[in-house]
C-alpha positions in Angstrom: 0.4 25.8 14.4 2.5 25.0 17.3 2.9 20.8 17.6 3.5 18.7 21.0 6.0 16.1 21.2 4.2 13.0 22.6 4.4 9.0 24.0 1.3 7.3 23.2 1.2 4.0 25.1 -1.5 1.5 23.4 -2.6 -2.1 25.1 -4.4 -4.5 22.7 -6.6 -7.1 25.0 -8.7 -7.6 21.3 -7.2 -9.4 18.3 -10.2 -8.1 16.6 -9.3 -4.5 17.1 -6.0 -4.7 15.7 -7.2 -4.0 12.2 -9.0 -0.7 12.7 -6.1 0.7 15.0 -3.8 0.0 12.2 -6.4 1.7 10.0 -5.8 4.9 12.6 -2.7 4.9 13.2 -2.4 5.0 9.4 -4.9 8.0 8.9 -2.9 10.0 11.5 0.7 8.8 9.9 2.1 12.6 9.3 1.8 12.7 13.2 3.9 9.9 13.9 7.3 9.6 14.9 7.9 6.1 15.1 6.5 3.6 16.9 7.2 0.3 18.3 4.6 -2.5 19.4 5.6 -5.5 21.1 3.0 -9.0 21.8 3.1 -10.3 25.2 1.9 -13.9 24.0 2.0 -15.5 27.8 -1.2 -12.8 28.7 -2.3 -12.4 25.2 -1.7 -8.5 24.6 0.3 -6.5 22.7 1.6 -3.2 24.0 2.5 -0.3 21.6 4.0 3.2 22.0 3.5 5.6 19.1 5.8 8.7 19.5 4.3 11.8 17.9 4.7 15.2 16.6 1.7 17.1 16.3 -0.9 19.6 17.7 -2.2 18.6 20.7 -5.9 18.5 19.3 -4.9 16.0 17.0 -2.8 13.7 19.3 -5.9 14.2 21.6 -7.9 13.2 18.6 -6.2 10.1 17.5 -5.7 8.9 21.7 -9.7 9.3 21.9 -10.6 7.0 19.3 -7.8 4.1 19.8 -8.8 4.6 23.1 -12.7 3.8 21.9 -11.5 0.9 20.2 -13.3 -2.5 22.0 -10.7 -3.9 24.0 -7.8 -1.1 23.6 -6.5 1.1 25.7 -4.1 4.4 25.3 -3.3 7.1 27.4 -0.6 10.0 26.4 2.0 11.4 27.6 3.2 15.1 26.6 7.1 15.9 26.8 7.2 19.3 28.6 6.2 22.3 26.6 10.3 23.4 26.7 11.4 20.0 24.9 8.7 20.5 22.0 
């Protein structure tokens, strides 16, 4: 099956949501790249990009339900179809 390079960018408003995103980001591991997350204590967020290797149903999978998380949001971004 033919896989997507991808940036997922991920805000976290919800310290209670942190848990079950790391529980996701776990379940979808042979996806990921690498990612990076860094807390913005002075607005109380933390902002994480998650950079992934994968068919595009399954990064649209795992975007959907972080995205569903209360208090999270992520949006993707696919590198163009000649860089995958």
């Amino acid at each position: 099956m033919e896989t997507r390079v991808a940036v997922l960018a991920v805000i976290v408003r919800e310290a209670d949501s942190v848990a079950a995103l790391n529980a996701l980001l776990h379940q979808y591991e042979s996806a990921i790249i690498g990612r990076m997350g860094v807390p913005c204590r002075e607005r109380g967020i933390r902002l994480i990009s998650v950079a992934l290797d994968a068919p595009a149903d399954v990064i649209s999978a795992l975007s959907g339900k972080i995205g569903r998380l209360p208090g999270v949001t992520a949006k993707t971004v696919y590198a163009p179809p000649a860089f995958s």
